[in-house]
C-alpha positions as CSV (number, residue, x, y, z in Angstrom):
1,X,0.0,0.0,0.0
2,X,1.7,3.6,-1.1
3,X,2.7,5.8,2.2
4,X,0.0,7.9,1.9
5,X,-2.8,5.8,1.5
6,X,-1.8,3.9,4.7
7,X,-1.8,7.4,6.7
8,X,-5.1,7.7,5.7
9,X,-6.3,4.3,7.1
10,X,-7.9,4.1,10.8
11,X,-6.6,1.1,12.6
12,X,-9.6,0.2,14.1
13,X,-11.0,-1.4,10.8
14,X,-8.6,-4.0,12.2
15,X,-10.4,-4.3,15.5
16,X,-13.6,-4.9,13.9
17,X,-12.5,-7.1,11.6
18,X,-11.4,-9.3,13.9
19,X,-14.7,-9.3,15.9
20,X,-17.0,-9.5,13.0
21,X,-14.8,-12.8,11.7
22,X,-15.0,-14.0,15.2
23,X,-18.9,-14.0,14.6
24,X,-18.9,-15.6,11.5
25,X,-19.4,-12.5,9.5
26,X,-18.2,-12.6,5.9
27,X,-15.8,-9.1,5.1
28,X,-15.6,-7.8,1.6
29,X,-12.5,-6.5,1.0
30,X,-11.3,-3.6,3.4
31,X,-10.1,-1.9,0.3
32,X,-13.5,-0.9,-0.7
33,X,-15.1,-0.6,2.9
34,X,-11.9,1.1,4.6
35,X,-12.7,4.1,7.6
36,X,-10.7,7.4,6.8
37,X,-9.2,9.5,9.6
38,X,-11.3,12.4,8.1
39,X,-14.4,9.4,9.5
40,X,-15.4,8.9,5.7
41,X,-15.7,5.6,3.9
42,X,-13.8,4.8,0.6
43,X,-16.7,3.5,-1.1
44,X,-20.5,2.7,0.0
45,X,-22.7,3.7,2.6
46,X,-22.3,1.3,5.9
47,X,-21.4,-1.9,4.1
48,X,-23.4,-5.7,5.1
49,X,-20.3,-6.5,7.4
50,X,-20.4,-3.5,9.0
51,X,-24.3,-3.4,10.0
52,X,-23.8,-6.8,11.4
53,X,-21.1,-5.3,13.5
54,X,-23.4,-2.5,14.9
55,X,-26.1,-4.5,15.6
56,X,-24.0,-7.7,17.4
57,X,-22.6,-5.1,19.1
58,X,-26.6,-3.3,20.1
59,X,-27.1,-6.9,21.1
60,X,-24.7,-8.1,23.1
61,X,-25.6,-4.6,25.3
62,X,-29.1,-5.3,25.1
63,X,-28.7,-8.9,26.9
64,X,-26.4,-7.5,29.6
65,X,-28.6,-8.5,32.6
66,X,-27.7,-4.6,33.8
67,X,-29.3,-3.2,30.7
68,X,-32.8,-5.1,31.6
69,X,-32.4,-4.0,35.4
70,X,-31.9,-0.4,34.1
71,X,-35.5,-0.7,32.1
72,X,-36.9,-1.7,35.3
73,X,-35.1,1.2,37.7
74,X,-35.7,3.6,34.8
75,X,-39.7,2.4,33.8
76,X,-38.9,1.6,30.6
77,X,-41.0,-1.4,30.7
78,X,-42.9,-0.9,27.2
79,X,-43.0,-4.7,27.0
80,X,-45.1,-4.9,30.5
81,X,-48.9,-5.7,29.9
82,X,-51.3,-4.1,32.7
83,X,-54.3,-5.7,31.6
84,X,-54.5,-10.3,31.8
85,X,-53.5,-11.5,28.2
86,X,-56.5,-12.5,26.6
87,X,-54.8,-15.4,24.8
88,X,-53.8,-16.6,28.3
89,X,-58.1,-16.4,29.3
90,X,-59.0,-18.2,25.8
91,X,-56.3,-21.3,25.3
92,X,-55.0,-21.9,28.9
93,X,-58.5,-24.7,29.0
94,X,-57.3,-26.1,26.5
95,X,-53.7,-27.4,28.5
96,X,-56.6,-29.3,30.6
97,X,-55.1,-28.7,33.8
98,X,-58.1,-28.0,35.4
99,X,-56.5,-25.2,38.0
100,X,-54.2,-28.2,39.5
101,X,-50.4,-28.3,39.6
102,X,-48.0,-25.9,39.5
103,X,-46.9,-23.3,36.5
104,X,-43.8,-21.8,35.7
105,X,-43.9,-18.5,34.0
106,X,-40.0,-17.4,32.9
107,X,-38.7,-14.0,32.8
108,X,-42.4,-13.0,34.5
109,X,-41.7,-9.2,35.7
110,X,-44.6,-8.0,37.3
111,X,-47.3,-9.7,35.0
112,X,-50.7,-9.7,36.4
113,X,-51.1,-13.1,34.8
114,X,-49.7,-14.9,37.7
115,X,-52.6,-13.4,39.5
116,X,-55.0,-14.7,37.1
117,X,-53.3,-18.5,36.9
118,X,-53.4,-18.2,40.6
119,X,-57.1,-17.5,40.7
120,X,-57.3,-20.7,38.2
121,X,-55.9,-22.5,41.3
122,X,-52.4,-22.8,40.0
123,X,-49.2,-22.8,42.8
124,X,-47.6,-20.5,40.1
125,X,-43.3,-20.2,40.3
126,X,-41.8,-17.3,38.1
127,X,-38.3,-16.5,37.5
128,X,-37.6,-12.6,37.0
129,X,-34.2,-10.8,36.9
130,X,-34.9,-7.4,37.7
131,X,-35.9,-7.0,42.1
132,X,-37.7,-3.8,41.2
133,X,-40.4,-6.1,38.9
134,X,-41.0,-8.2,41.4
135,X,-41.4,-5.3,44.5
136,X,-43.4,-3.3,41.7
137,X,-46.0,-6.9,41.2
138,X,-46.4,-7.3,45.5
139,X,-47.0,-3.3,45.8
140,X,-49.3,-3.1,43.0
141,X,-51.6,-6.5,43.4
142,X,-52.0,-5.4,47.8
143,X,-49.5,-8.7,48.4
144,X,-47.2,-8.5,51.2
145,X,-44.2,-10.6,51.3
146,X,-40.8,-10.9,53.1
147,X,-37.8,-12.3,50.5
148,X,-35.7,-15.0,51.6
149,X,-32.6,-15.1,50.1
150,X,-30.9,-18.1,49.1
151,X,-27.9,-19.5,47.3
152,X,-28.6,-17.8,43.9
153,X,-32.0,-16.5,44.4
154,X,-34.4,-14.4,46.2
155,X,-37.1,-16.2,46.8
156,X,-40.6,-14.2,46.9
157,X,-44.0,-16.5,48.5
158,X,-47.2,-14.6,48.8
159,X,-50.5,-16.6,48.7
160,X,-50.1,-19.0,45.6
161,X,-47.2,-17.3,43.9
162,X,-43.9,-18.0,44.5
163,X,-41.0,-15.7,42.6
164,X,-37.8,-16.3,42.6
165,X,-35.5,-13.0,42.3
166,X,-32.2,-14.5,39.8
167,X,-31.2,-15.2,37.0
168,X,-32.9,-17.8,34.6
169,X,-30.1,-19.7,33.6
170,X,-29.4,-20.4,37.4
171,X,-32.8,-22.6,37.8
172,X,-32.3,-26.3,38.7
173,X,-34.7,-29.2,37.7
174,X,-35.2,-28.9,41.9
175,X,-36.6,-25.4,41.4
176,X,-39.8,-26.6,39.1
177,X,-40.2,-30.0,40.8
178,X,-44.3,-30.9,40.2
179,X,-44.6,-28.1,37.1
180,X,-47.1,-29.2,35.0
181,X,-47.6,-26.5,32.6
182,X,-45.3,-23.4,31.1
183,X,-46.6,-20.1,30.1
184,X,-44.0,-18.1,28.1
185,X,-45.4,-14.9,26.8
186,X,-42.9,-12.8,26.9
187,X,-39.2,-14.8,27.1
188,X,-38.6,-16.3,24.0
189,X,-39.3,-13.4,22.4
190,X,-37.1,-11.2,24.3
191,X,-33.9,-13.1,23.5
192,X,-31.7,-13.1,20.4
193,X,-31.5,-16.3,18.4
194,X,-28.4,-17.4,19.7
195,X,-29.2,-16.6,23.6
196,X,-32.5,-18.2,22.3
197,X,-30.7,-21.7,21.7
198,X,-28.9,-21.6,25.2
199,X,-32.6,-20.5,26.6
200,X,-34.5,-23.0,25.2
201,X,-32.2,-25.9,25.9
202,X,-31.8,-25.2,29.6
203,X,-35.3,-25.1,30.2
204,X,-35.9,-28.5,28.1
205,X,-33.2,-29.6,30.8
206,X,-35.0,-28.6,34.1
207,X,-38.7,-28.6,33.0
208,X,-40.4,-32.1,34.1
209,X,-40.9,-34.4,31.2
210,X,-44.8,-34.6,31.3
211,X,-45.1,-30.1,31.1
212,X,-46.8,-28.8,28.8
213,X,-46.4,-25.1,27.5
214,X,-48.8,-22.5,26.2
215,X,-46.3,-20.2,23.9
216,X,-47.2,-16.8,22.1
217,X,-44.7,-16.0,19.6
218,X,-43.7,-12.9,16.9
219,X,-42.9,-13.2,13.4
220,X,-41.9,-10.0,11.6
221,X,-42.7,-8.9,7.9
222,X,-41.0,-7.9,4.8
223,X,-39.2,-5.1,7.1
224,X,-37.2,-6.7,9.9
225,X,-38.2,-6.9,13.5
226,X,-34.7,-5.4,15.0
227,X,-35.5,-6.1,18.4
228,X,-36.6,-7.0,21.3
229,X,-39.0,-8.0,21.1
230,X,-36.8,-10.4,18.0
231,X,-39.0,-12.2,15.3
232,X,-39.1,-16.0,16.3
233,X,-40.3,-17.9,13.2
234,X,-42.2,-21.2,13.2
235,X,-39.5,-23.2,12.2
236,X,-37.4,-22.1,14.6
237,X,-40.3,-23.6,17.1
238,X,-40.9,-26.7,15.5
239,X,-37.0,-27.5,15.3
240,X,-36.1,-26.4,18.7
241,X,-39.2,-28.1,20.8
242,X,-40.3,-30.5,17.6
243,X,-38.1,-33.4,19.5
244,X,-40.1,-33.4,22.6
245,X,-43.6,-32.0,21.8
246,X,-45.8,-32.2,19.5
247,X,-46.9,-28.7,18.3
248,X,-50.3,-27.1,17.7
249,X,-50.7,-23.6,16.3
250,X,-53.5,-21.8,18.7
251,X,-54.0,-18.7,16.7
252,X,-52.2,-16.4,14.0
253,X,-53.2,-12.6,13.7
254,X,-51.5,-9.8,12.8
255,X,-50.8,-6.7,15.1
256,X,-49.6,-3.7,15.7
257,X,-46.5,-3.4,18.7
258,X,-46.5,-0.5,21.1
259,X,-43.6,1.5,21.2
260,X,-42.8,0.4,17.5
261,X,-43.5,3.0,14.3
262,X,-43.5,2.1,10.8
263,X,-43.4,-0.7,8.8
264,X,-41.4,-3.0,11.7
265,X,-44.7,-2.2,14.1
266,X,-47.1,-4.2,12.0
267,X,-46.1,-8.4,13.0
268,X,-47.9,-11.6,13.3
269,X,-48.6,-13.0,16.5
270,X,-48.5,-16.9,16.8
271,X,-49.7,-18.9,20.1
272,X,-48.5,-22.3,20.4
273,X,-49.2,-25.4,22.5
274,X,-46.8,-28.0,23.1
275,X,-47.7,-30.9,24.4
276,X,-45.5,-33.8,25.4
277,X,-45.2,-37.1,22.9
């Protein structure tokens, strides 16, 4: 490369393509996609690589357990229903439980469904991160409650609803001993495919073998679902619980997500039940 082409060249092009290769990420040639010192581009206008870059990057902070605490302390909780899903009123029947055995509801916050599976005469056990959540659900359903702590967990009992204050991935098959039922309406679809795959294979690990699970889902459209809530296709379903469940579609709707604008607002909604084979 002639002296003064290589003065012009910022080094960290190097940086990034190290960490983009490191992900898998394909780099044209950094000929044609090199940063300037003057913060110009040779040729193009943010190149494939580099918009994978940004958004592993938008990612990997969005999944940092602090970022999700930092919703909560900061009420940015536009993913938090106030009113009891109505998907949750019209298929839960059909898991035939009859308001006996206990349901686990993962990454839960302060979701006034456990109130309403509690009513059904669930024991209900959720798992939330975030401590302010599960304060904000005793303080706003009248439910007193004195945390326990233990090894990994702060464990919240009031009435029929258990909550355990930690972090999902530190759940034992111990902790959901007797579940006979799953509701997921709102973890899947928080997580990133590939924290999706870790997710999905620790909770076929600790779940009992005769749970069901009542799943809602997102698919996005022709413009991309950046996320969260991320885009889980069908496919994706039927190849990560296909193995142990056989699959029923519910219900498939469009509509339209709060807090989104444009074209990326307007996705299908997809409720699942799993049963076991």
């Amino acid at each position: 490369m002639p002296e003064g082409a290589r003065q012009n060249w910022d080094p960290r092009v190097i940086g990034v393509a190290v960490l983009c290769w490191g992900n898998g990420v394909q780099i044209p040639s950094a000929r044609r996609y090199g940063w300037r010192k003057d913060g110009g581009e040779r040729r193009g206008d943010r190149p494939p690589w580099r918009k994978r870059y940004h958004l592993l990057r938008r990612r990997e902070k969005e999944m940092n357990p602090e970022f999700w605490k930092a919703r909560w302390q900061t009420n940015r909780i536009g993913f938090h229903q106030t009113e009891i899903n109505r998907h949750l009123k019209r298929f839960w029947p059909r898991l035939g439980l009859r308001g006996e055995g206990r349901v686990f509801v993962p990454l839960c916050g302060k979701s006034r469904d456990l109130c309403w599976l509690a009513e059904e005469g669930h024991e209900v056990v959720g798992v939330e991160l975030a401590e302010e959540a599960v304060q904000a659900f005793h303080e706003e359903n009248g439910l007193s409650c004195t945390p326990c702590q233990e090894e990994r967990f702060s464990r919240w009992c009031s009435d029929r609803i258990e909550i355990l204050c930690g972090d999902f991935f530190d759940l034992t098959p111990a902790h959901l001993e007797g579940v006979r039922a799953v509701y997921d309406r709102a973890a899947l679809i928080a997580l990133p495919p590939d924290l999706r795959k870790r997710y999905i294979g620790h909770m076929l690990r600790i779940l009992p073998k005769e749970a069901k699970m009542l799943l809602l889902t997102l698919e996005d459209g022709p413009a991309r679902l950046p996320g969260p809530p991320f885009s889980v296709p069908e496919g994706e379903v039927e190849a990560a619980f296909g193995g142990r469940f056989t699959i029923e579609r519910l219900l498939e709707g469009p509509i339209h997500l709060q807090g989104k604008s444009g074209p990326e607002a307007a996705v299908t909604e997809k409720v699942y039940l799993l049963e076991p084979k």
